[in-house]
C-alpha positions in Angstrom: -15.2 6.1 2.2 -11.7 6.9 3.3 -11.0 3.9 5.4 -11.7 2.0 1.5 -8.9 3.6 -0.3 -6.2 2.1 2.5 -8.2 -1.5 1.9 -7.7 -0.8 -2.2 -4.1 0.4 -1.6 -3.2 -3.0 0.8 -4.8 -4.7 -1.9 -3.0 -3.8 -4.7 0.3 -3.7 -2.4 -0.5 -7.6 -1.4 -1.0 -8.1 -4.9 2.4 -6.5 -6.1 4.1 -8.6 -3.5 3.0 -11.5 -5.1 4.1 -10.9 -8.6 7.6 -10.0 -7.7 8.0 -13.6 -5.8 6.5 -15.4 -9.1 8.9 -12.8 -11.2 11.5 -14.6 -8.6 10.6 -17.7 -9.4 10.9 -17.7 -13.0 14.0 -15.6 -13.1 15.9 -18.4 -10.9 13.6 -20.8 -13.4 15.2 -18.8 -16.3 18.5 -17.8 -14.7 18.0 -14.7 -15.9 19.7 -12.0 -13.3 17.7 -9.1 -14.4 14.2 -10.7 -13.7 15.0 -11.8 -10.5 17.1 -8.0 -9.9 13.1 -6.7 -10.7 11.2 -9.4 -8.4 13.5 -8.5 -5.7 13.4 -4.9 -6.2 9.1 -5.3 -6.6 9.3 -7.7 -3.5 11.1 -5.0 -1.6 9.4 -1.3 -2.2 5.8 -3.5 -1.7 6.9 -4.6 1.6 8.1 -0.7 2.6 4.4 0.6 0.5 2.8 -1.8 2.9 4.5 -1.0 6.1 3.9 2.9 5.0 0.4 2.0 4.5 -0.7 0.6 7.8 1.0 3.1 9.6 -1.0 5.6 8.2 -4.1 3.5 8.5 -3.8 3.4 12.0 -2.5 6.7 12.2 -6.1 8.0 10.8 -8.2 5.4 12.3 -6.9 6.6 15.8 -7.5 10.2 14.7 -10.6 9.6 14.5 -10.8 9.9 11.0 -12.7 7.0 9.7 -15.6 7.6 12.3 -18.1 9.1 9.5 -18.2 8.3 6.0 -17.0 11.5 5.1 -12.8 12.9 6.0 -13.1 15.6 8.5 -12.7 19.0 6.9 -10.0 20.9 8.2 -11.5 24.2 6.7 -14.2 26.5 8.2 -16.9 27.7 6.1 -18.1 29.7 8.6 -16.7 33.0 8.4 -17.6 34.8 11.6 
């Protein structure tokens, strides 16, 4: 289940990314300076959210931690 949330997050990261280039578009369209000031600025902190986010998805799936459906629990129940 946890190797699905970095699929939803690249997702919605991909999809981001795309909005800010059409918000580019329309603002040069427009020649409006604060639309394409936002495209850029959405263009930009997706690109960094995406780089962030397949870091750590490799980072985990190299740990180990997408081997089971379930995270690994990093507390013991077992108080002996």
């Amino acid at each position: 289940m946890a190797e699905f949330l970095g699929d939803i997050a690249f997702m919605i990261e991909i999809l981001v990314l795309g909005l800010g280039l059409v918000v580019i578009h329309y603002g040069k369209k427009e020649k409006s300076k604060l639309l394409k000031t936002s495209g850029y600025l959405m263009s930009i902190f997706s690109i960094l959210a995406l780089i962030c986010t397949t870091f750590f998805y490799f980072k985990y799936y190299f740990n180990g931690d997408f081997d089971s459906a379930y995270p690994k629990s990093t507390f013991s129940t077992d108080n002996r």
